[in-house]
C-alpha positions as CSV (number, residue, x, y, z in Angstrom):
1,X,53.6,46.4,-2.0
2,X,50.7,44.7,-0.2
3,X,49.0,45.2,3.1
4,X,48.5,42.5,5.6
5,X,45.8,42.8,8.5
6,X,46.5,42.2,11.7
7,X,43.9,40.8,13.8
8,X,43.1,40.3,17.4
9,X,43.9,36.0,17.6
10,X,41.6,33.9,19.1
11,X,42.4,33.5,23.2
12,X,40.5,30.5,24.3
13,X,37.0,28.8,23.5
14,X,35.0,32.2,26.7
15,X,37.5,35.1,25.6
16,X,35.5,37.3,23.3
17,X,37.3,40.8,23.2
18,X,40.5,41.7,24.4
19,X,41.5,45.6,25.7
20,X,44.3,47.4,23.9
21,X,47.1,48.6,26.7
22,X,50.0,49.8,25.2
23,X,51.1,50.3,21.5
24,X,54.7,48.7,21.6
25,X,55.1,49.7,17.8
26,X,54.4,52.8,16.5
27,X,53.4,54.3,13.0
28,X,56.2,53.7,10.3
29,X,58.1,51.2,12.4
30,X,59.7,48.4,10.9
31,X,58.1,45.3,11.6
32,X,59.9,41.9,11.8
33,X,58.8,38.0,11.6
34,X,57.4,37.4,15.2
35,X,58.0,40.8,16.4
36,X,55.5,42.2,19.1
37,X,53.3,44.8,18.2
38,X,50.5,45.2,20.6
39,X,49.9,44.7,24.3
40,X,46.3,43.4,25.0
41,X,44.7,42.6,28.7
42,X,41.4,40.0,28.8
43,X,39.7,39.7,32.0
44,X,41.9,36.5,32.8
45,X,45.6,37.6,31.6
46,X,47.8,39.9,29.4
47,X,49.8,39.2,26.6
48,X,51.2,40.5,23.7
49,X,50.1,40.1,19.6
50,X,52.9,39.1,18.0
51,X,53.5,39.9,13.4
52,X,52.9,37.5,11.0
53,X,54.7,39.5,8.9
54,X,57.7,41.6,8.3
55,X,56.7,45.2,6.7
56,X,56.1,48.6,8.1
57,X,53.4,49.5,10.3
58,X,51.3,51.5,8.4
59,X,47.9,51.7,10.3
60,X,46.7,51.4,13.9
61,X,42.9,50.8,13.9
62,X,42.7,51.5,17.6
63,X,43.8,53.2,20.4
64,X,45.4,52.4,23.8
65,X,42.3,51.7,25.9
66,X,39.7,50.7,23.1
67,X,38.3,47.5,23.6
68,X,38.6,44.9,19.9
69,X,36.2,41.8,19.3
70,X,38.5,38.5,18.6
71,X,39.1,38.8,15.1
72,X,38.8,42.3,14.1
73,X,42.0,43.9,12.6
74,X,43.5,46.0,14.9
75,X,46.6,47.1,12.5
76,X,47.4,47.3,8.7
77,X,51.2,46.4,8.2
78,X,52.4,47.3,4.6
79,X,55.0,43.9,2.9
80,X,56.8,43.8,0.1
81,X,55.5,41.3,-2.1
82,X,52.4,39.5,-1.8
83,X,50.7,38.4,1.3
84,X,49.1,35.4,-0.5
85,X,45.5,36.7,-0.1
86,X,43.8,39.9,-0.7
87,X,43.9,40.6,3.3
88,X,42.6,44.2,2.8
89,X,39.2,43.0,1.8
90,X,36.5,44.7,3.5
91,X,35.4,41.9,6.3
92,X,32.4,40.9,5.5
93,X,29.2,42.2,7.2
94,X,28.1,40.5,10.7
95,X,25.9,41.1,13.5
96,X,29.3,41.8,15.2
97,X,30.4,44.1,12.7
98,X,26.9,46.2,12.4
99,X,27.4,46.5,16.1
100,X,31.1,47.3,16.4
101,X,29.9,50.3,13.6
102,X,26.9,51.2,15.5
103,X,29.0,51.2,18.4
104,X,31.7,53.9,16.7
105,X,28.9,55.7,16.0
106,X,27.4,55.9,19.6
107,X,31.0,56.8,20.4
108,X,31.5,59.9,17.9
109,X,28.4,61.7,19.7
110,X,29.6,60.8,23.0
111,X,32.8,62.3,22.1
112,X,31.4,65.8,21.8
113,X,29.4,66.2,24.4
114,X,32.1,64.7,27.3
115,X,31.6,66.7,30.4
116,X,33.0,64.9,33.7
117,X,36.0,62.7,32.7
118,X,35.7,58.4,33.9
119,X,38.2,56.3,34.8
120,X,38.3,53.2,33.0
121,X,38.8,51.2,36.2
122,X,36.7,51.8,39.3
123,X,37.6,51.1,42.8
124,X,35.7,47.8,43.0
125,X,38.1,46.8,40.0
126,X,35.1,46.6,37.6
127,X,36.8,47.8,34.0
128,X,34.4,50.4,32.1
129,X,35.1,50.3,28.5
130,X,35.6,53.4,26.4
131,X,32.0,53.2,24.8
132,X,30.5,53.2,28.0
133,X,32.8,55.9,29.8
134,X,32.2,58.2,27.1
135,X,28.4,57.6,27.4
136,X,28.7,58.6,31.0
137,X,30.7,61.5,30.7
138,X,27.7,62.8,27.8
139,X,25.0,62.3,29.5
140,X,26.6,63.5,33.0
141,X,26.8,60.0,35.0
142,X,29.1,60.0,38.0
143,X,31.4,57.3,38.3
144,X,29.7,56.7,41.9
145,X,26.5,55.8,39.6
146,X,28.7,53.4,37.2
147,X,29.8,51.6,40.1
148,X,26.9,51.1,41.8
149,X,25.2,49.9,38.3
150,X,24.6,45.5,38.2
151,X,26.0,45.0,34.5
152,X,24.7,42.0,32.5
153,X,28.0,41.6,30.7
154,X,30.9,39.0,31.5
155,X,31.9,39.6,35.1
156,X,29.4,41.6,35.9
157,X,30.9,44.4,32.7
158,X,28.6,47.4,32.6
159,X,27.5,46.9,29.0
160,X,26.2,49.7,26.4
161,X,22.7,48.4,27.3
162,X,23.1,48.4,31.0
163,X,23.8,52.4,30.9
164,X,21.8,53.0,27.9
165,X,18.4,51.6,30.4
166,X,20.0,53.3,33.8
167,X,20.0,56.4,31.9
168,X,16.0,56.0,30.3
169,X,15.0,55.5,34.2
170,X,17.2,58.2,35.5
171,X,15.1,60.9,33.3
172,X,11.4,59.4,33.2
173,X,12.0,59.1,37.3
174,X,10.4,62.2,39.1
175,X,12.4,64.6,40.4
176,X,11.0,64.9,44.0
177,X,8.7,62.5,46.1
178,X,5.4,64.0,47.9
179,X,3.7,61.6,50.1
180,X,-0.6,62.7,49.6
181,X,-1.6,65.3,51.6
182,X,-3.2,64.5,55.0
183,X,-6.8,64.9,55.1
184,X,-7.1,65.7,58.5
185,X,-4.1,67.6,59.5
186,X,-3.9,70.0,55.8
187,X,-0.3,69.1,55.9
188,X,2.5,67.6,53.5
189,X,4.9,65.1,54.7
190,X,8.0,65.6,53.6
191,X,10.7,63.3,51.6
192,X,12.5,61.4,53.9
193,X,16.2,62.0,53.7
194,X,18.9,59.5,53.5
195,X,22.0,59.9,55.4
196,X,25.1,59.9,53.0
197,X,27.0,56.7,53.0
198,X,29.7,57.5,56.6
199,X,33.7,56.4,55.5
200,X,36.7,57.1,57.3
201,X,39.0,59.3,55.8
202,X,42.7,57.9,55.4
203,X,45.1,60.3,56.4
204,X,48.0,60.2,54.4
205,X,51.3,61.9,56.1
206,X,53.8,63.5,53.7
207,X,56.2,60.8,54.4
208,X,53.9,57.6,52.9
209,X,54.5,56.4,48.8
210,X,50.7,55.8,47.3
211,X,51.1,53.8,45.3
212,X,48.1,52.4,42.4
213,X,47.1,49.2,42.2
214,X,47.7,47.3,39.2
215,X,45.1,45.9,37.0
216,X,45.5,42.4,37.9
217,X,45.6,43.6,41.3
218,X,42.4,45.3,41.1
219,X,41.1,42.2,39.1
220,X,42.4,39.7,42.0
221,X,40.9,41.7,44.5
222,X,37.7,42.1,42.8
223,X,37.6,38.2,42.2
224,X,38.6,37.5,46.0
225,X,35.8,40.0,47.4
226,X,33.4,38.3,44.9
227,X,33.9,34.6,46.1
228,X,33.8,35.7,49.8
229,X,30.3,36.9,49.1
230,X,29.3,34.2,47.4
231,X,30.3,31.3,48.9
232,X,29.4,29.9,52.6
233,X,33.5,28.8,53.3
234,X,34.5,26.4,55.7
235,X,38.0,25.0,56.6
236,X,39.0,21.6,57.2
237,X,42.4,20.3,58.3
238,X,44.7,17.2,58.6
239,X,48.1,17.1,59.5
240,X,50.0,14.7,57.1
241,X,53.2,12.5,57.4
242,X,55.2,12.8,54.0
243,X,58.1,11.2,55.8
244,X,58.4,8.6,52.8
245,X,57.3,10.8,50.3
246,X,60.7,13.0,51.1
247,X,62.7,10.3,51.3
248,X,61.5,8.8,47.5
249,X,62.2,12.5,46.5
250,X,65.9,12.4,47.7
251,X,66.8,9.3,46.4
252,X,65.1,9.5,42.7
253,X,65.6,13.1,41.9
254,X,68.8,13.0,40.2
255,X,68.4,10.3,38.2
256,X,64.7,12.0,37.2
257,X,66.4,14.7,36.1
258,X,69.1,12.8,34.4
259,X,66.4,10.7,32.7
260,X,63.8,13.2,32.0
261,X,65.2,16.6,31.8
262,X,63.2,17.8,34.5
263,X,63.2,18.8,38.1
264,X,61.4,17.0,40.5
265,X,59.7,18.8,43.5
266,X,57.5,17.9,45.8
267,X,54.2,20.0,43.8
268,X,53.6,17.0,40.9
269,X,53.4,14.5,43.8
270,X,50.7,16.7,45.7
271,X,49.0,17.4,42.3
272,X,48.5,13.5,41.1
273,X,46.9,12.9,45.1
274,X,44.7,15.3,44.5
275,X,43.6,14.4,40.8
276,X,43.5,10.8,42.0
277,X,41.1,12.4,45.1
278,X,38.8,14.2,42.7
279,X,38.4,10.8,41.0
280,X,36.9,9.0,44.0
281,X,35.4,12.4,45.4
282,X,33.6,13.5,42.1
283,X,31.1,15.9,44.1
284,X,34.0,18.1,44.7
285,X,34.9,18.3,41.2
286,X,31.7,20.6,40.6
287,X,30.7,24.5,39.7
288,X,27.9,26.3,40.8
289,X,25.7,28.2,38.5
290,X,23.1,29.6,40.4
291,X,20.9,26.8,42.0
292,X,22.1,24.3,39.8
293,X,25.3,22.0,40.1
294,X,27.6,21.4,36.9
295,X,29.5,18.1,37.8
296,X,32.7,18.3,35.7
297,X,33.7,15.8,33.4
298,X,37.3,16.5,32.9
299,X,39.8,16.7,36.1
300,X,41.5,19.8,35.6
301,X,43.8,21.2,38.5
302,X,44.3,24.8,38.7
303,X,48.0,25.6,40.1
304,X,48.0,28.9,42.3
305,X,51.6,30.3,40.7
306,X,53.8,33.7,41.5
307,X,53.9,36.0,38.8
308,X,57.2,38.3,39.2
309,X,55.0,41.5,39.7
310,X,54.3,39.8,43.2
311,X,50.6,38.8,41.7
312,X,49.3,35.5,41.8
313,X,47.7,33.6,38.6
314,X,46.1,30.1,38.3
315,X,47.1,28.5,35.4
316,X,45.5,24.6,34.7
317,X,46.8,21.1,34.1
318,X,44.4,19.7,31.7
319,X,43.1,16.0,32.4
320,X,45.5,15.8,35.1
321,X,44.0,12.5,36.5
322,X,45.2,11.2,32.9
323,X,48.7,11.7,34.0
324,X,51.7,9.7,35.4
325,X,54.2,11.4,37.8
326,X,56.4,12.1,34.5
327,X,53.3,13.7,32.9
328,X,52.7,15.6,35.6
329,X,56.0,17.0,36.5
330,X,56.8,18.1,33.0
331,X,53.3,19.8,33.1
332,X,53.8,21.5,36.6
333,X,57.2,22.6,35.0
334,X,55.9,24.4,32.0
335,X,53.3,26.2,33.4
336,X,55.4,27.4,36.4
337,X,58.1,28.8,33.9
338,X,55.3,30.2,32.0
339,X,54.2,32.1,34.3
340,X,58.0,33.7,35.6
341,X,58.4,34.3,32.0
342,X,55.3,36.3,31.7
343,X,54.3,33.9,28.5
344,X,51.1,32.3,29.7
345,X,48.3,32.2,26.6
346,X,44.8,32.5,27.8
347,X,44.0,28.9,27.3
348,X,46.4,28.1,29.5
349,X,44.7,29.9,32.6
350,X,40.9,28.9,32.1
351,X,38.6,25.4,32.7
352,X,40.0,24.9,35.9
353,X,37.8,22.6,38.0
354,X,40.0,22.5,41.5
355,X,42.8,24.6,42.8
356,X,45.9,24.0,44.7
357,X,48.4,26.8,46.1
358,X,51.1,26.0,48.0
359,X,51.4,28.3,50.8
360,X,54.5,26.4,52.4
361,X,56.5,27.7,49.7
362,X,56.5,30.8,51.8
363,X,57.0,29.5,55.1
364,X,53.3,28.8,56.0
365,X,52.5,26.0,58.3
366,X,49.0,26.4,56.8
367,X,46.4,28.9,55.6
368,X,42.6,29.5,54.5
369,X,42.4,29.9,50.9
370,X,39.7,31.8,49.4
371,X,37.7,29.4,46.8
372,X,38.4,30.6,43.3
373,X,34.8,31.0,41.8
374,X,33.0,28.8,40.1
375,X,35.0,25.8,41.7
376,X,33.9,25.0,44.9
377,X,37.0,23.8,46.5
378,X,40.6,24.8,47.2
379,X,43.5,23.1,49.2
380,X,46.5,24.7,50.9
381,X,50.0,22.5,51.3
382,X,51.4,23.5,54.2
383,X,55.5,23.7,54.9
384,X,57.0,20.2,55.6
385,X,58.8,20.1,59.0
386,X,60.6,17.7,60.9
387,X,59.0,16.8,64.0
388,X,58.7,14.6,67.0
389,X,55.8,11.9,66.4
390,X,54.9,8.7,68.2
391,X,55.5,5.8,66.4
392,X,53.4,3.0,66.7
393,X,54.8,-0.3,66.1
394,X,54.6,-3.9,67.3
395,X,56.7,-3.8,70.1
396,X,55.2,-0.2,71.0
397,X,55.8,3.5,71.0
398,X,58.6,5.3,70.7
399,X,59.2,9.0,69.6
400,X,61.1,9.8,66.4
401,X,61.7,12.5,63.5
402,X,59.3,12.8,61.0
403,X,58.4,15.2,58.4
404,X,54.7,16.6,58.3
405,X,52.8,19.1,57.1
406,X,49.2,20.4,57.1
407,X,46.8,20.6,54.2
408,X,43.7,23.0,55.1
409,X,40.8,22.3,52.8
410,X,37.9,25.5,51.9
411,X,35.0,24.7,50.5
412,X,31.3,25.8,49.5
413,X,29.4,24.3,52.7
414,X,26.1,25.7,49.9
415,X,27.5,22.5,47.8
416,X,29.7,20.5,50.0
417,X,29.1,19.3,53.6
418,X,31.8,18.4,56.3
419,X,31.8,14.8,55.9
420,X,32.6,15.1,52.0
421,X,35.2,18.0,52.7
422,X,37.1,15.8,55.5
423,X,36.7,12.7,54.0
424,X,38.4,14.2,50.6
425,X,41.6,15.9,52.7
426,X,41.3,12.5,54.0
427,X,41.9,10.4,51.3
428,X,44.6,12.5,50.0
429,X,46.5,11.5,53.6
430,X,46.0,8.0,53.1
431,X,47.6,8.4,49.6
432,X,50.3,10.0,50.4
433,X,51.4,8.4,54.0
434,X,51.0,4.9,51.9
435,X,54.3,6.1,49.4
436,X,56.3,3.3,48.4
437,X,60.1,4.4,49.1
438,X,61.5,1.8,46.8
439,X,58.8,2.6,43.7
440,X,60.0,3.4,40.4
441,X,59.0,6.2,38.4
């Protein structure tokens, strides 16, 4: 017999850790080739760890909850035969590793002092990991205190530090605050007293289903809340006729299909005028990192996509500029059936420099996108509807059936003023209204 480890992969070049959030295997399950055996949540998407091996499970290093560094074993799986390499070497020692033991450690006293239990997720959708909820619950910190604490990790993550120095502050601060006593009246002012914080209670009737937010919900709402009160948005719209654009759609998409293998909608044609946009518009192809600007090198589109759970995710065509209308239908394709098949990696949602969402999909002659932080710009495509338009031609007006839509355009007006916002949305008109019904593909 032999023992293989089972560690936490790599998830893309910013994911660090991962959180355990269900077991789908338990002890003294058989395990086969490829078989799933942990579910694991990052800040940008779930997925699942999948075996290397077949075997038994034999160990499970951590529990539902516990939050595992990219690369630490999280099971022991016992084979038959030889794994090929000693896997059940002790890893050798790190900076990582000293912490991750210091860290158990820190944990183990927490552990038997717990008073006041803490949720792992607050309301403002902040996640508190196990180390730093048992902390809390030790040394008696409410979750109202957790929540109001500015935490130095990733997204703002309360870290082991952060509570570590709130809590050094909290007992070295004085108890009670006495202004000097007055010199000419003998007397002591008193502390002042604050006024608790006024919300309106919801009154929830018998008849209403409560019902919890998910924790992509509570990420995506977190995420939103964040970008509103960071960025100074602005809207800009232009009505656009995609008139020969629709009628190029109808008359190629069979034979695409035929020849490629591959549906043809409308969303590759929208995605190569905006990559060809962000090419002669490069000061919308930017992130914001404080007071500085980070002008992107790479063109990479994010595609706002439904997730059957009703959420939305973003994940990114890569280089998209680099692509033809083939490369970028088979591309819009993928990652669209990715994400109804639940299947999306982590690399597959992050570097996103722009974002497009399709809010016609749904009926919507237009919308006001929230900007999805760091980019600085986001564009809505609108429904496309027949209507009557003038046409101008050389022998005059005359009123016929087009098809149009709207694109609305937000942006950072910290980063991006109104000329480079409308002249963008702009260009992307021009592009489009300019289709050649008889190209090729």
């Amino acid at each position: 017999m032999a023992k293989f480890e089972l560690k936490l992969p790599k998830m893309g070049e910013s994911v660090a850790e991962a959180t355990i959030t269900a077991w789908l295997k338990e002890v003294g399950d058989t395990i086969e080739l490829d078989d799933s055996v942990v579910e694991i949540a990052t800040d940008k998407v779930d997925s699942e760890v999948p075996s290397e091996v077949e075997g038994v499970l034999l160990e499970k290093r951590f529990e539902k909850d516990d939050v595992v560094q990219v690369g630490e074993t999280i099971a022991i799986i016992e084979t038959e035969g030889e794994v090929g390499e000693d896997t059940t070497k002790v890893v050798q020692s790190s900076p990582v590793v000293e912490a991750a033991q210091e860290i158990e450690k820190t944990v183990e006293v927490a552990k038997e002092t717990v008073t006041t239990p803490i949720d792992k997720t607050g309301e403002s959708g902040k996640f508190y990991s196990p180390l730093v909820r048992n902390i809390a619950e030790a040394e008696g910190v409410s979750m109202e205190e957790l929540e109001s604490l500015a935490g130095s990790g990733k997204d703002g993550r309360v870290t082991k530090a952060d509570i570590l120095g709130y809590i050094e502050k909290r007992s070295s601060a004085p108890k009670t605050v006495e202004s000097p006593q007055s010199e000419s009246s003998g007397q002591t002012a008193s502390k002042p007293i604050t006024a608790p914080k006024q919300t309106t209670p919801l009154v929830v009737s018998g008849e209403d289903e409560i019902i919890e937010m998910s924790r992509m919900g509570k990420l995506i709402a977190k995420h939103m809340v964040d970008s509103i009160q960071t960025a100074a948005h602005v809207q800009s719209f232009i009505e656009v006729d995609v008139t020969n654009v629709a009628k190029w759609r109808t008359k190629v998409k069979d034979q695409f299909l035929a020849r490629e293998g591959e549906k043809l909608t409308f969303t590759p044609i929208f995605m190569q005028a905006v990559a060809q946009a962000l090419k002669q518009f490069p000061l919308i192809n930017i992130s914001t990192d404080g007071e500085t600007v980070v002008k992107k090198k790479n063109i990479n589109l994010g595609m706002a996509t439904a997730l059957p759970d009703g959420n939305l995710i973003v994940p990114v065509i890569k280089n998209a500029d680099q692509l033809n209308l083939v490369g970028m239908a088979k591309a819009v394709n993928a990652l669209a059936n990715k994400a109804r098949t639940n299947s999306l990696s982590p690399d597959d949602i992050q570097g996103g420099t722009y974002t497009v969402t399709n809010v016609g999909g749904f009926g919507s002659v237009m919308g006001t996108p929230i900007i999805n932080q760091p980019q600085v710009g986001i564009l809505a495509l609108g429904a496309i509807r027949k209507m009557p338009a003038v046409i101008e031609t050389s022998e005059g007006d005359f009123i016929g059936i087009r098809q149009k839509m709207y694109l609305s355009h937000s942006y950072d007006h910290r980063v991006v003023n109104g000329a480079l916002g409308g002249m963008f949305i702009k260009h992307i008109k021009e592009y489009l209204e300019a289709w050649d019904v008889n190209a090729a593909f």
